[in-house]
N, C-alpha and C positions, 0 to 999 in steps of 0.2 A: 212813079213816085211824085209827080208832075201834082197831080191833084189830089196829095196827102200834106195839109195840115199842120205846123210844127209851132205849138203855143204854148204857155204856161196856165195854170189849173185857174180852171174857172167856175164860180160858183154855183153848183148846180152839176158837176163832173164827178161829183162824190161812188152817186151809185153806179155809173158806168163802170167808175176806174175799182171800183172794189167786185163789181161781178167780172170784170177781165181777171182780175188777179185770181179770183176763185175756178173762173174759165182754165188757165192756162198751171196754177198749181192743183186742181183736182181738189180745191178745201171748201168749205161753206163757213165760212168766217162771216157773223153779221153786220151790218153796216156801222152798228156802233162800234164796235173794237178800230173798226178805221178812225170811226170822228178822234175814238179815244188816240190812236196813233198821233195823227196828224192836227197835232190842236190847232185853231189862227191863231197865226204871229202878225205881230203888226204889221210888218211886211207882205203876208198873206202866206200861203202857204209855198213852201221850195219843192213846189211837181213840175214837171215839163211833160210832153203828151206829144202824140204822133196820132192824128187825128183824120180817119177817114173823108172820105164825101157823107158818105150817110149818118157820118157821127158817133160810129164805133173808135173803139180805142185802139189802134195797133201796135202801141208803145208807149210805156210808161218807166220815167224815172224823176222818183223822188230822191227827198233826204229828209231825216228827222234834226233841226238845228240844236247844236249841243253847245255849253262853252268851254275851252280847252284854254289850259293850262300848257306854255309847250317854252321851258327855259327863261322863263320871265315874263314871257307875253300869255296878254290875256285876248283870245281870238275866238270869233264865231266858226265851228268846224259842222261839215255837215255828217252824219249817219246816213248812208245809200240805204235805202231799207226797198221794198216791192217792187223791183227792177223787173221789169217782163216784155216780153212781145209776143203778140198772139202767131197763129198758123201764116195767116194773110202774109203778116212779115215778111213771112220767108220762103216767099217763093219766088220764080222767075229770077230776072236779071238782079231784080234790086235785094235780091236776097241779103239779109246784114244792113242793108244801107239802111233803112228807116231806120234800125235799135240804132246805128251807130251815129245818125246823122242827130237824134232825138238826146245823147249823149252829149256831143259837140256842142250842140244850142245850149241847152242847159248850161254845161261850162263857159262859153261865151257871154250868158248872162247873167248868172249868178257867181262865179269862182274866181274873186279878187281880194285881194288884203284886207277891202273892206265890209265886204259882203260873206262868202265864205273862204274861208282861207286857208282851210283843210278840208276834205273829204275824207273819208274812210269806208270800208263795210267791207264783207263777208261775201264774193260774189260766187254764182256756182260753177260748174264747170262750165258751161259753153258760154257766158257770157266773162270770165276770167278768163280764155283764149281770148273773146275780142278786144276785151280792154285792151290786153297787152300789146295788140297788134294797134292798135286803132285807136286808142282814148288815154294812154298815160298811163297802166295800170301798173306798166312795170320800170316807173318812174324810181319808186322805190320797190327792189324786189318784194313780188309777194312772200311774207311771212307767215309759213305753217305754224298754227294756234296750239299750244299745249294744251292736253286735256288731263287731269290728275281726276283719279278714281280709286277709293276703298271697299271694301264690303263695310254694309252696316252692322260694325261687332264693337259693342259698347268694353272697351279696355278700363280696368281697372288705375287711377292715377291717382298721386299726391294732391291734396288740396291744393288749387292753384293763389288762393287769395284772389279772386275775382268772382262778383257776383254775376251773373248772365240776366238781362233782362229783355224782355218783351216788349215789341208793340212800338210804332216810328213816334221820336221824339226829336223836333225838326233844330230845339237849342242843342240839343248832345250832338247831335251830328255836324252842326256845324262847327262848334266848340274841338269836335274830334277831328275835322280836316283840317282849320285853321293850323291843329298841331300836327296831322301828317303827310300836308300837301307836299313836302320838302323832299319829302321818296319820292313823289311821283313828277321824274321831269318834264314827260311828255303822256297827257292827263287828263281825260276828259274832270271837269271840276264835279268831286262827288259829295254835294252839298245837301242841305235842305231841298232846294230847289231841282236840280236833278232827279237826284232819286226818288223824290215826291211824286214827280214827275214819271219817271219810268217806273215806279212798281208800286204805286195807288191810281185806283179807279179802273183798272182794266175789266173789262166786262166779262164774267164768268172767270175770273183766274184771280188767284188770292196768294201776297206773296207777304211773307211772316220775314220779321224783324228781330234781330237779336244784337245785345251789345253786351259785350264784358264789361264789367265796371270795376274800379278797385277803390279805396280812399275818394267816393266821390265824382270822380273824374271815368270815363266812357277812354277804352284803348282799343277798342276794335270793336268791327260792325260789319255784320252778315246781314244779306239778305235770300233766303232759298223760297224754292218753290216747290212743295208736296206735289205725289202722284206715283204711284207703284208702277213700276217697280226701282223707280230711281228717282232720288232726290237731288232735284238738284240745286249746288249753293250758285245763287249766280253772282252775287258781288260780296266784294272785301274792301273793308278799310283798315289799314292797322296801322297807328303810330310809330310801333319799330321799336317803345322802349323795351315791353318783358314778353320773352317769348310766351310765356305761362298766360297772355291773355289769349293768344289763338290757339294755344291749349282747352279752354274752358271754353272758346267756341265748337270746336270740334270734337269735344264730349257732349257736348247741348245739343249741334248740330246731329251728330249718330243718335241720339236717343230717340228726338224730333223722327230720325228716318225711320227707327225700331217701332217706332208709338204708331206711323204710318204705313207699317209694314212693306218698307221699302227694302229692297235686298243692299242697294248701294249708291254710296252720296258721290255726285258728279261738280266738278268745275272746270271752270277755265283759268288759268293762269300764267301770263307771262309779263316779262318785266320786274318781276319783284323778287331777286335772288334768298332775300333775306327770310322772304316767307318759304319762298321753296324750302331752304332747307330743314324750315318748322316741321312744315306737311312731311315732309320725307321722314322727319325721324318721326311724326306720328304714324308712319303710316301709309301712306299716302304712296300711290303709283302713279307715273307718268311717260307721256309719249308724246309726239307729237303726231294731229290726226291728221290723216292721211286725204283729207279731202278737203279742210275747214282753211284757208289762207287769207290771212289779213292781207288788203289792200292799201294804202295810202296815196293819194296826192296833192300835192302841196303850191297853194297858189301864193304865197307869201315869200317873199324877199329873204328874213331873217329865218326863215324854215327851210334850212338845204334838207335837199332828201337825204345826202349824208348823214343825218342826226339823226333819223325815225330809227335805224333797224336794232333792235333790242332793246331798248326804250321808251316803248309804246305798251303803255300798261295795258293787260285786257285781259277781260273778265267777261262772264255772260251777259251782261247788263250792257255791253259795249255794242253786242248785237242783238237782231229782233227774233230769235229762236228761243228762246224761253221767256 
């Protein structure tokens, strides 16, 4: 491990670090959907790299930078997104040490109050054993993700008094969280900006926009993504006044799946007891999946781990799987 390499992304690392990830997940993602992932920040980009002699990549960890919402403060948090290490890695003596050593640097140089000051992400299994052993992961116990799933069977309902409209409208949406930031205590910010962000312009992948409106005024906003044989809704905003607007989401929502002859609409949801018990009486089943665990780590003072666990709203949109 003596003459391997331990820097931050440098320009010009693009297509290495996207054919490792391709290497080592078995996917041919093209280079664009990286650039689109990993936009420049002023700062540059938040990769760190484990970096042979000959200029292969034997470890990679980024984060996609989010802003959070967490009790009052407003903090830069990072998304762990394309965590990998190839074969090389792992062998001999140093077996683990490069992925974990390539973790530590990264936190040492990026993970402070003022730089990032949460992380989060979705790790899989062998690399959620190391964290926990090795890197903080099980600072705050990891939290199994609910997953709520219906068939797509369009039910007969009462007029809800909300119209459903189409298609991102960056004033509604913000106008919609300013009024329902207040549910979500601990939150990535799902603004304009965000969401613009995560589900516009991705290459080859299209994700539809829907908002109940009533009198005017936008109570709730979905965003799903078509594909048979499941649909899935990946994010929710809902203000919390009338249940009857995540009603008229979730008849717009099933039809959406029916029109795309999808069998059944999928999410993620946890932290929002109030919508739970929407979805349930629409409907809706859940469970917690059996593989999917949220991680958290917290570099900031007024962020005890104490306060993450059921509190940490999340939804598809929160990780890079859909």
């Amino acid at each position: 491990m003596d003459d391997v390499v331990f820097r931050p992304f440098q320009p010009g690392d693009e297509g290495v670090i996207n054919d490792g990830f391709n290497h080592v997940f078995g996917l041919a993602r093209p280079l664009s959907e990286w650039q689109w992932k990993f936009l420049a920040e002023p700062e540059g980009r938040w990769i760190f790299l484990a970096v042979a002699p000959g200029g292969s990549i034997l470890a990679h960890y980024g984060v996609v930078p989010v802003r959070m919402q967490a009790d009052g403060l407003s903090v830069r948090a990072g998304q762990i997104v394309d965590v990998y290490s190839r074969e090389e890695a792992h062998q001999g003596l140093g077996a683990a040490r490069i992925f974990l050593k390539t973790v530590s640097t990264f936190i040492e140089r990026y993970c402070n109050p003022e730089q990032l000051a949460l992380c989060y992400g979705f790790p899989g299994t062998r690399h959620l054993k190391l964290g926990v052993r090795r890197s903080g992961y099980d600072q705050v116990p990891p939290q199994p993700v609910t997953v709520w799933r219906r068939k797509a069977v369009d039910q007969t309902r009462l007029f809800t008094g909300h119209a459903v409209r189409t298609g991102f409208d960056g004033d509604a949406l913000d106008a919609l969280w300013a009024r329902s930031r207040g549910r979500y205590p601990l939150a990535a910010v799902r603004d304009r900006a965000w969401l613009g962000r995560r589900f516009q312009g991705r290459p080859g992948v299209e994700y539809l926009h829907l908002a109940a409106w009533r009198r005017g005024t936008p109570h709730a906003w979905a965003v799903v993504r078509t594909g048979a044989p499941t649909l899935y809704w990946a994010d929710l905003v809902w203000d919390g006044e009338d249940r009857r607007a995540l009603s008229a989401l979730d008849r717009a929502v099933t039809r959406l799946a029916r029109r795309h002859r999808a069998e059944a609409v999928e999410m993620w949801l946890d932290s929002d007891p109030e919508a739970a018990r929407v979805l349930t009486g629409l409907g809706w089943e859940s469970a917690p999946h059996p593989a999917i665990r949220l991680v958290v780590h917290s570099f900031h003072p007024d962020l005890p781990p104490a306060s993450v666990p059921g509190r940490f709203y999340v939804t598809m949109s929160d990780a890079d799987l859909v």
